[in-house]
N, C-alpha and C positions, 0 to 999 in steps of 0.2 A: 504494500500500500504506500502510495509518493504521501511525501508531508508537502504541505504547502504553510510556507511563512506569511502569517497573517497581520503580526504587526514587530517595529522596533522600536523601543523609546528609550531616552534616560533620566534615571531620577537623581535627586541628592541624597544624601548620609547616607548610602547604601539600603536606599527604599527598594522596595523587589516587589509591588505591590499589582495583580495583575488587575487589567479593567475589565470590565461585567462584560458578558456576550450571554447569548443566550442559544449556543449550544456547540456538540464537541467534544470532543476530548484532547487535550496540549501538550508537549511538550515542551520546557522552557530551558533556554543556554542563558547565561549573563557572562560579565566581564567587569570587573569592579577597577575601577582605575581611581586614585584619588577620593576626592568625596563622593563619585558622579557611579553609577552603576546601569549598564545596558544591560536590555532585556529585549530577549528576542522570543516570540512565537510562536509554535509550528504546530499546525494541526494535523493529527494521524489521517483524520476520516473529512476526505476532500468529496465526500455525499453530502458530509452536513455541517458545512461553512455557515459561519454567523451569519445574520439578517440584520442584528444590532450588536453593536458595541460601546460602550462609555469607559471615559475615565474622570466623570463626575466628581469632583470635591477632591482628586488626587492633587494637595497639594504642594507634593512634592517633587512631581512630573517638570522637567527641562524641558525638552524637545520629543520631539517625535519625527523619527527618521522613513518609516515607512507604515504604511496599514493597507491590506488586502481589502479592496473596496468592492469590487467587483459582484460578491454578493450582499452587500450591503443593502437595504430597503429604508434606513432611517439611520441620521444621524443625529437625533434630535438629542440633545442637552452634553453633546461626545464629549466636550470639552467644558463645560460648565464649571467654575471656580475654582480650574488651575491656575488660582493663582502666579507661580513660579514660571509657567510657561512660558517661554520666551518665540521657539521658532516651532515651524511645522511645514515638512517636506510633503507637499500631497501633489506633485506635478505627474508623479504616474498612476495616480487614483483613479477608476475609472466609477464616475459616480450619474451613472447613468438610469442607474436603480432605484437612486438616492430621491424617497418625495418628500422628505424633509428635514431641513436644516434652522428649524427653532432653536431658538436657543445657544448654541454650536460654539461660537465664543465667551459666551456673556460670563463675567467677571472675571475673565481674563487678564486683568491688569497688568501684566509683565510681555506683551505679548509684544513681540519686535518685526518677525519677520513668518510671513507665511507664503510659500512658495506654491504657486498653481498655474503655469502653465495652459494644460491642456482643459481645465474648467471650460 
């Protein structure tokens, strides 16, 4: 069975904390460099890719280097008061599934740079 890597992010103090989906079974690598910790996500069972995902109130969440959008149906509240957040890679996202995006940054306060391309 292929895994397919569904998301990459980094947090500070060595937060490992994953975001909500709603379904699946994962696999998780990291790499803790300094204060900052990646987290990477692979899902066994490429039948049953999330629909949603959030990392709601993840306030210790950096960046986000990649997310498997492809089956996505709703982004609603993804990013909602990460605080810390600064950047977000989503130029190969393909959000074409995506009917909503409420919410999506809101209390973002940190937020510098977001990269979208092909939106």
């Amino acid at each position: 069975m292929a895994q397919i890597k569904i998301a990459e992010y980094v947090m500070t103090n060595g937060s490992n904390v994953l975001p909500s989906f709603n379904s699946g079974v994962t696999v998780t690598t990291e790499d803790t460099v300094g204060n900052s910790t990646t987290t990477r996500i692979l899902y066994c069972d490429e039948t049953a890719l999330p629909t949603e995902m959030s990392f709601k109130q993840q306030t210790e969440l950096l960046e986000v280097n990649y997310i498997y959008a492809s089956s996505l149906t709703s982004a609603w509240q993804m990013f909602m008061d990460c605080t810390k957040l600064t950047t977000v890679r989503a130029d190969d996202w393909d959000v074409s599934h995506i009917t909503t995006f409420n919410g999506f940054f809101m209390g973002c306060s940190s937020l510098q740079y977001f990269y979208s391309n092909n939106w």
